[in-house]
N, C-alpha and C positions, 0 to 999 in steps of 0.2 A: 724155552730154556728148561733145561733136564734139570735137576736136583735130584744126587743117588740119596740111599739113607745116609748115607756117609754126610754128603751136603744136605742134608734136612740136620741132622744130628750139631755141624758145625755151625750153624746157623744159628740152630737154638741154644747153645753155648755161648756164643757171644753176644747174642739178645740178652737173655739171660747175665752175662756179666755185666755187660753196660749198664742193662737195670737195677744193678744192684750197688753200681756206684753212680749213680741220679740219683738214686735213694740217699744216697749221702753225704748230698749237697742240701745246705740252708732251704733253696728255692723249693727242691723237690716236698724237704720235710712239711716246710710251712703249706704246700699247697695239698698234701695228704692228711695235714690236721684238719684243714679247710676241707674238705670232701667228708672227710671223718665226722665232723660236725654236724655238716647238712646234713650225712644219712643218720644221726643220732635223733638229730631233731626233728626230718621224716619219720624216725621209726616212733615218735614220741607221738609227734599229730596221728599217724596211724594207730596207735593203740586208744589215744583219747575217741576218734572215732569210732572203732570197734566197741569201745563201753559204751560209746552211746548208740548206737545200733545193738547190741545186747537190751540194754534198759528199754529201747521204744518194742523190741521183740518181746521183751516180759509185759508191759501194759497191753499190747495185742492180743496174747494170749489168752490175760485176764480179761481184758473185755470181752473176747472173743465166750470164756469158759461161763461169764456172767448175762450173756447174749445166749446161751443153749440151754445157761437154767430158767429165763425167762419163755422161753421159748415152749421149752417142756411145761411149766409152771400152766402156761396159755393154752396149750392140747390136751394138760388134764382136764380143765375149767372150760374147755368143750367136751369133753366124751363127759362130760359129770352132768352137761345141759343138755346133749343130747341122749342120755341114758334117765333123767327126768323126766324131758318131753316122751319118751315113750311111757315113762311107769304112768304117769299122768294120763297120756292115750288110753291104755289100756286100762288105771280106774275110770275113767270116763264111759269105756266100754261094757267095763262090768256094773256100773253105776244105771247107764241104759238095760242090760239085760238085763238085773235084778230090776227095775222099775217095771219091767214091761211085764215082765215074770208074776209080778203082785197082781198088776192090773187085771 
């Protein structure tokens, strides 16, 4: 079955009209306040979730920010032990060559 633009065009003219008096019958109203409804009170649970996926996103972060200062905190307090053990090595060193030096 063909449909020119002529028949595409008259088609959606009368679709278009019928829907527009459905719309303005009792039934239709009542069941587009009802549709109207549920997607208000979707769009309400979905924003309550997004704030709480925002808020677990901010404690992540911080953890995350207070997890890299510990972190760092722990790599200085080794290069500070291993920068010791050397000075210590090397008094040890010069402690033997001056000893030996006297001797």
């Amino acid at each position: 079955m063909r449909f020119g633009k002529f028949g595409l065009l008259a088609a959606g003219i009368l679709i278009g009209t019928y829907g527009v008096k459905l719309l303005k019958t009792k039934e239709a109203k009542k069941a587009a306040t009802v549709a109207a409804s549920a997607g208000l009170r979707m769009k309400d649970e979905v924003m309550k979730d997004i704030g709480l996926a925002r808020e677990n996103w901010g404690d992540i972060v911080a953890d995350a920010k207070v997890m890299n200062e510990q972190k760092a905190v722990e790599a200085e307090a080794e290069y500070v032990a291993a920068a010791r053990a050397i000075v210590e090595e090397a008094d040890r060193k010069a402690a033997g060559a001056a000893a030996e030096a006297t001797a």
